[in-house]
C-alpha positions as CSV (number, residue, x, y, z in Angstrom):
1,X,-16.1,-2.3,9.6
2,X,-16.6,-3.5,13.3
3,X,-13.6,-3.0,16.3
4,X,-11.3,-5.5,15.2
5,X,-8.2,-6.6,17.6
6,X,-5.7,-8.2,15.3
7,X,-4.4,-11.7,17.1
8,X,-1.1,-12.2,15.1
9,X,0.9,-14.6,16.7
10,X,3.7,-15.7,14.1
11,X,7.2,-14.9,14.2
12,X,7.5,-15.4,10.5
13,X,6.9,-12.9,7.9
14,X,4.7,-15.1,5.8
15,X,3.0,-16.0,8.8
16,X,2.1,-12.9,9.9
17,X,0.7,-12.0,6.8
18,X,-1.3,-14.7,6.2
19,X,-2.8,-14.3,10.0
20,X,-3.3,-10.4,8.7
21,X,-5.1,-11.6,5.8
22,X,-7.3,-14.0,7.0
23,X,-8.4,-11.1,10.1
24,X,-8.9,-7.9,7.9
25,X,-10.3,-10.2,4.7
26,X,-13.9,-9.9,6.4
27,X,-13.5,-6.1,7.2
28,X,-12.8,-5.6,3.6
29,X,-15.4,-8.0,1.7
30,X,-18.5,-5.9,1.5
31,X,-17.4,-2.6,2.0
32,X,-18.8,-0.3,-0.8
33,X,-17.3,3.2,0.9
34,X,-13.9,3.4,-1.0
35,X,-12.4,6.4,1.7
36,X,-13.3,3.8,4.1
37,X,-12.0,0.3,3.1
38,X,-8.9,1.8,2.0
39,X,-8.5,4.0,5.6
40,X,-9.4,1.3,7.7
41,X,-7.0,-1.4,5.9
42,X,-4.2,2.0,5.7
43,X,-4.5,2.0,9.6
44,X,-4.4,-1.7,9.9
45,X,-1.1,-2.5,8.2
46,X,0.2,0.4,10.2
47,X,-0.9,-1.3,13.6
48,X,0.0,-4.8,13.0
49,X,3.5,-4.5,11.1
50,X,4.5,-0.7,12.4
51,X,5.4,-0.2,9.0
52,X,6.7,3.7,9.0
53,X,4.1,5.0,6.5
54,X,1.3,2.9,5.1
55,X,-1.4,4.7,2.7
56,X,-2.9,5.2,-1.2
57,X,-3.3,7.1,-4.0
58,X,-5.9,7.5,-6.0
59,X,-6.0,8.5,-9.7
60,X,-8.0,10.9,-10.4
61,X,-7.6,13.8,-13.3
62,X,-4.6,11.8,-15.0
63,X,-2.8,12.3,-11.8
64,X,-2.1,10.6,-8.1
65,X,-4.0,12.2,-5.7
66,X,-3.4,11.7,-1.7
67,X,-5.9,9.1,-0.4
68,X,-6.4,7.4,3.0
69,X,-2.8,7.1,5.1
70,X,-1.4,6.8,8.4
71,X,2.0,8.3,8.9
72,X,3.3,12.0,8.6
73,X,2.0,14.4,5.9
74,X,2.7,13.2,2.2
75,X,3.0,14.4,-1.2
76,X,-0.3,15.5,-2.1
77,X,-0.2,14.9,-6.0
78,X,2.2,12.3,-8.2
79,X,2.6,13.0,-11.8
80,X,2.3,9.7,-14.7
81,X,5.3,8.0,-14.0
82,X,7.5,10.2,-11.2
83,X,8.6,8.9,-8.3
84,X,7.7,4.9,-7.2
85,X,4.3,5.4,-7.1
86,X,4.2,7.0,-10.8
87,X,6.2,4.3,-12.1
88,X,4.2,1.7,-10.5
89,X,1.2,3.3,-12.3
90,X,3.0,4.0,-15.6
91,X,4.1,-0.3,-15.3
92,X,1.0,-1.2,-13.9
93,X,3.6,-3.4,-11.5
94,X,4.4,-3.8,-7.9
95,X,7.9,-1.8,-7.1
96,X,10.0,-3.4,-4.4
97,X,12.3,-0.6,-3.9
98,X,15.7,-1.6,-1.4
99,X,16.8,2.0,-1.4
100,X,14.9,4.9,-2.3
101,X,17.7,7.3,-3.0
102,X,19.0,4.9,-5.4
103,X,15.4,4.9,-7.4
104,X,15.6,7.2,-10.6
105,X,13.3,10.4,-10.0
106,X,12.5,9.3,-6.2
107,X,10.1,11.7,-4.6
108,X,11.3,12.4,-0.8
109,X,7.9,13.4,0.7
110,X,9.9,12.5,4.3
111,X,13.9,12.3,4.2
112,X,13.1,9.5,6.7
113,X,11.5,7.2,4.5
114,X,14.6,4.5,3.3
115,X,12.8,1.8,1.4
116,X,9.6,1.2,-0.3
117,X,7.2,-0.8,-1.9
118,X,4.5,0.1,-4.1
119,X,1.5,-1.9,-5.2
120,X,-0.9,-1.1,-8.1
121,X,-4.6,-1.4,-7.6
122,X,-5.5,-2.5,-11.3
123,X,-8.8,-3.9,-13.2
124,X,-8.2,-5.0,-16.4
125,X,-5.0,-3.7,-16.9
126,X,-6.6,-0.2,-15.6
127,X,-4.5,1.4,-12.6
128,X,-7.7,2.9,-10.2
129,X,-4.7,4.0,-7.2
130,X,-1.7,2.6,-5.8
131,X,-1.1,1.2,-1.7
132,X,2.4,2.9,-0.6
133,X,4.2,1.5,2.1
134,X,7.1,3.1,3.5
135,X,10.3,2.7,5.9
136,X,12.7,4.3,8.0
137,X,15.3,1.4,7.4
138,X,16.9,0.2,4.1
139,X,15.8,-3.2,2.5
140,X,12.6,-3.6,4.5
141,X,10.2,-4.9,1.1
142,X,11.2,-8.4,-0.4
143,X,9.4,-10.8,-2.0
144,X,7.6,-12.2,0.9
145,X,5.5,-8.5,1.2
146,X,5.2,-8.4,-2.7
147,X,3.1,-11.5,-2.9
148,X,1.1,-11.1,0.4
149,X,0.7,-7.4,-0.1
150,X,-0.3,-7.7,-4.3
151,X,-3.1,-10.6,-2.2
152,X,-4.2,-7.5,0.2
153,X,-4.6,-5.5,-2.8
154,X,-6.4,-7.9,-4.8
155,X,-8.9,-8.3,-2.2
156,X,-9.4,-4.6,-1.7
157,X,-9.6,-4.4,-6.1
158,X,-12.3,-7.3,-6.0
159,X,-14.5,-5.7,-3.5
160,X,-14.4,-2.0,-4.7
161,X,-14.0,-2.1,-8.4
162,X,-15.3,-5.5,-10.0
């Protein structure tokens, strides 16, 4: 991937993710180096939307194993089905999460971390890794990242694993 200077000029939400999108689309297509697709888009949602922590995991050994982030230090292993992350692996769907303490089995790798959302990186109904996103204020994630973030990772899925 060549230096890239994201030019995101809408106010909106949507906007700003479809500006995101159309940038970082060519820095993904073409990019056989998994470690480096998923670092390089990890750091770019973290520059353009200052989201608190922005990274993946990867399945590997029937577990979640600590991919490419940007943010603090992480959890370095998710069991099946623990924590957002394992569930969205376990449901092979995207978890919006409003308020982490309020998940079920929530794992705190940073007290500071408020809300969540989790996207599953799946081919044919296989989970290959999960993109994490997480923030420091309550009810960040809506519906508006789901769909432009589950696009993101479709892009990333089509490139590396089809």
């Amino acid at each position: 991937m060549s230096e890239v200077n994201f030019d995101i000029t809408a106010s909106d939400k949507a906007g700003r993710y479809e500006q995101f999108l159309e940038q970082v689309k060519p820095c993904i297509e073409g990019e056989t180096y998994e470690v480096s697709l998923l670092a390089n888009v990890s750091a770019a949602l973290k520059e353009v939307f200052g989201f608190f922590w922005v990274g993946f995991y990867l399945v590997r050994d029937s577990q979640l194993i600590l991919g490419p982030f940007q943010g603090s230090m992480a959890c370095s292993i998710i069991k099946y089905g623990k924590g957002v992350c394992g569930t969205a692996w376990k449901e092979n769907l995207t978890q919006v999460v409003p308020d982490v303490e309020q998940f079920p089995g929530h794992i705190a790798c940073s007290s500071l971390s408020r809300s969540e959302i989790v996207v599953p990186l799946s081919v044919d109904g296989e989970v290959k890794g999960v993109l994490d996103i997480d923030s420091d204020q309550l009810a960040t994630f809506d519906d508006t990242d789901k769909l432009y973030l589950e696009q993101l990772v479709s892009m990333i899925v089509n490139t590396l694993y089809v």
